[in-house]
Biotite code that builds the C-alpha atoms (Angstrom):
import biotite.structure as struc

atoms = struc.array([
    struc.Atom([-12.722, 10.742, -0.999], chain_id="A", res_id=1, res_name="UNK", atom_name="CA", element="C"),
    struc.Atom([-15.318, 8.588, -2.301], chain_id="A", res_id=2, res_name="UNK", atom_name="CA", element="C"),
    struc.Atom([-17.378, 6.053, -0.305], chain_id="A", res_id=3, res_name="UNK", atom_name="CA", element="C"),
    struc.Atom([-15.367, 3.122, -1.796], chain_id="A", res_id=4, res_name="UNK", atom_name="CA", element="C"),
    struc.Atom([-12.303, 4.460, -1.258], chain_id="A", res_id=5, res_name="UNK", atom_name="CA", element="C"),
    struc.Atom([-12.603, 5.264, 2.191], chain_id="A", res_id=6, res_name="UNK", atom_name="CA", element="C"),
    struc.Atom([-14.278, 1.578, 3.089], chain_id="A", res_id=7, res_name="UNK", atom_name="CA", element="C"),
    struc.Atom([-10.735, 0.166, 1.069], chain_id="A", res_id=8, res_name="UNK", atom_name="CA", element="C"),
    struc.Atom([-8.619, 2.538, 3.402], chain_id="A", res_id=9, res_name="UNK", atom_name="CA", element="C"),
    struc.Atom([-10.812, 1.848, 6.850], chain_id="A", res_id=10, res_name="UNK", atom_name="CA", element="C"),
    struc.Atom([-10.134, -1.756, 5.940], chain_id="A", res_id=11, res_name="UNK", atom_name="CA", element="C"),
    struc.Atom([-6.444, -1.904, 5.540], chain_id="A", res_id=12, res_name="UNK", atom_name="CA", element="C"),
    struc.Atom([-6.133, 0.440, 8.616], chain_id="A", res_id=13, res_name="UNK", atom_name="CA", element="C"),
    struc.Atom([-7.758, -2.294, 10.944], chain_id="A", res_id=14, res_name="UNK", atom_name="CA", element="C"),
    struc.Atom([-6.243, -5.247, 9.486], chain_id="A", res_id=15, res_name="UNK", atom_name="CA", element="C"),
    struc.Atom([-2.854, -3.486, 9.904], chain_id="A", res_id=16, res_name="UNK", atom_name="CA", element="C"),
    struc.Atom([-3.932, -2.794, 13.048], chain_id="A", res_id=17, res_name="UNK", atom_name="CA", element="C"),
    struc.Atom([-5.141, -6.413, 13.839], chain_id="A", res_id=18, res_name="UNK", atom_name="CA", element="C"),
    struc.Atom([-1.100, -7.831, 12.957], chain_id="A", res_id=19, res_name="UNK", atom_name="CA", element="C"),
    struc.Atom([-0.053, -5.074, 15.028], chain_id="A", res_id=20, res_name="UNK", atom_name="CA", element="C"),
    struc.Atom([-2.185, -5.872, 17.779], chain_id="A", res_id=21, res_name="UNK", atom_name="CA", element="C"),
    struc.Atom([-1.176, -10.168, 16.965], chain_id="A", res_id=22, res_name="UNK", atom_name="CA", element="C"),
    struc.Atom([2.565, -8.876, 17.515], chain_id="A", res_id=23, res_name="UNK", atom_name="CA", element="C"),
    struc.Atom([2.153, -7.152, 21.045], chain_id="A", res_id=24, res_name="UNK", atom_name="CA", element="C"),
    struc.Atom([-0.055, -9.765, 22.683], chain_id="A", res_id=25, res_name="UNK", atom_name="CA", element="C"),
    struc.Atom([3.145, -12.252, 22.404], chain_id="A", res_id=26, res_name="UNK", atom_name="CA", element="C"),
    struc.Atom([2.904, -14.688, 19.544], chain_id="A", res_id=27, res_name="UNK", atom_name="CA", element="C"),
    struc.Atom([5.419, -14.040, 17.995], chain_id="A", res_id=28, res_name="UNK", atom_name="CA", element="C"),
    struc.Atom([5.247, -16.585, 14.909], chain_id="A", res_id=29, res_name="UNK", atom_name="CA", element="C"),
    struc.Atom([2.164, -15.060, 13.778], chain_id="A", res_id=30, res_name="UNK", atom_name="CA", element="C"),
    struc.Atom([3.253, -11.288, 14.699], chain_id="A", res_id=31, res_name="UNK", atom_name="CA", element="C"),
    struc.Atom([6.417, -11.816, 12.803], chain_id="A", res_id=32, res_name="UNK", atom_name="CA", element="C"),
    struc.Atom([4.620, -13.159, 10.027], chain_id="A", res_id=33, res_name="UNK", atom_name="CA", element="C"),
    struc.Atom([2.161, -10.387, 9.895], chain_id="A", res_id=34, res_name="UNK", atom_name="CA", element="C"),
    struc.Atom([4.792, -8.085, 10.142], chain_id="A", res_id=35, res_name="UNK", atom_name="CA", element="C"),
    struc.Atom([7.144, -9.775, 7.334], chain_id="A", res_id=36, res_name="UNK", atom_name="CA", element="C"),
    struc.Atom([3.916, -9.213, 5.109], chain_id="A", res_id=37, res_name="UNK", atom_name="CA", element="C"),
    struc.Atom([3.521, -5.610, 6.374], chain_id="A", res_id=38, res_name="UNK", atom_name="CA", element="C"),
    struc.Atom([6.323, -4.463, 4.998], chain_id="A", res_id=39, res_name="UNK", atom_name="CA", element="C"),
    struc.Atom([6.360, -6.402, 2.097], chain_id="A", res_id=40, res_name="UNK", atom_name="CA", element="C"),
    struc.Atom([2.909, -4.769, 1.304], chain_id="A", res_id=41, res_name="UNK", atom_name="CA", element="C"),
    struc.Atom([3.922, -1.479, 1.901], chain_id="A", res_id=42, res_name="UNK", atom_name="CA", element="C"),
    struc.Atom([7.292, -1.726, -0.335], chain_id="A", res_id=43, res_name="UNK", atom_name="CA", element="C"),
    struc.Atom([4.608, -2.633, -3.195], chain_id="A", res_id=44, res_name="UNK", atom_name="CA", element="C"),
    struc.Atom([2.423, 0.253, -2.601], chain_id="A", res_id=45, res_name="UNK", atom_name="CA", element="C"),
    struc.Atom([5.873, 2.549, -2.922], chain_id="A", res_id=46, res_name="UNK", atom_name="CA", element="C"),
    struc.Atom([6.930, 0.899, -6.090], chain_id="A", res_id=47, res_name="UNK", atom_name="CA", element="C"),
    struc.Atom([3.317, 1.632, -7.282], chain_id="A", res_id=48, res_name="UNK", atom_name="CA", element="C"),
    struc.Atom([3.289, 4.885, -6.604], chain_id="A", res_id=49, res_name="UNK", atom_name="CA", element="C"),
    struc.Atom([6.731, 5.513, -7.957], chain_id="A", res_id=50, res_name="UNK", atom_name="CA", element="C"),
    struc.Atom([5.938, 3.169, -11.593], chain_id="A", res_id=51, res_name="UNK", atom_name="CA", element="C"),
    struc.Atom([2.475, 5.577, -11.624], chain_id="A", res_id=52, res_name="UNK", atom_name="CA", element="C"),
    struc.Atom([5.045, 8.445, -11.405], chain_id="A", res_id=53, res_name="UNK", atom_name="CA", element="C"),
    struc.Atom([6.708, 7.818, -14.071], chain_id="A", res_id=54, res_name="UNK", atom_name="CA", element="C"),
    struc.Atom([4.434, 6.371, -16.391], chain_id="A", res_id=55, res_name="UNK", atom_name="CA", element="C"),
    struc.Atom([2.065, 9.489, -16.098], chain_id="A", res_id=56, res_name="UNK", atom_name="CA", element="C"),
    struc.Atom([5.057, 11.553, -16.518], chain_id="A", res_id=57, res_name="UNK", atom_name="CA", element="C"),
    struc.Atom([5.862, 9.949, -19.963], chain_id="A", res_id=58, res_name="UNK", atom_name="CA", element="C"),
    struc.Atom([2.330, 9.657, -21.155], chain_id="A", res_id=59, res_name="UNK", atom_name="CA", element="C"),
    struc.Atom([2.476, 13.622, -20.391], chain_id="A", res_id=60, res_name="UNK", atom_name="CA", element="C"),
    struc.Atom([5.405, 14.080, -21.988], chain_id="A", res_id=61, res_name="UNK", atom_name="CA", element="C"),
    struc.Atom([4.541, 12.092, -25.328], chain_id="A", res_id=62, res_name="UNK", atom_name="CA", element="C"),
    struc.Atom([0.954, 13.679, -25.341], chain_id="A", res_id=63, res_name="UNK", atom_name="CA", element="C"),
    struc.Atom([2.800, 17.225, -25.417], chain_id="A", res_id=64, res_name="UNK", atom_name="CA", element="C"),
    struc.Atom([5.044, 16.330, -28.484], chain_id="A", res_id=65, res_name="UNK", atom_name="CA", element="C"),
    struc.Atom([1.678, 15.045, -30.546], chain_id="A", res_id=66, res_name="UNK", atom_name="CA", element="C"),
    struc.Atom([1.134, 17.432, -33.245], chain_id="A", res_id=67, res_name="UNK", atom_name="CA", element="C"),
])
């Protein structure tokens, strides 16, 4: 993984882990909050990675059937 990468993923793993972290100490307006936006940011990243799916799969598809 390159260096960029892995500073992207060490930073979404702490700020998930921050929310978490807001939900268990007991405020629960800001932990539900967080979490509201927790899952809405991971349903993104599975639509992502299902639209890249598909799109590579056509592009692969149409680049086979060039002459």
């Amino acid at each position: 993984m390159l260096d960029t990468e892995w500073t992207v993923v060490r930073y979404l793993v702490g700020w998930v882990e921050a929310r978490l972290r807001t939900v268990r100490e007991g405020d629960r307006q800001l932990g539900a909050l967080s979490l509201e936006w927790i899952i809405i940011a991971v349903a993104l990243a599975v639509v992502a990675g299902v639209a890249t799916g598909i799109f590579v799969a056509k592009v692969k598809s149409d680049a086979n059937s060039l002459p």
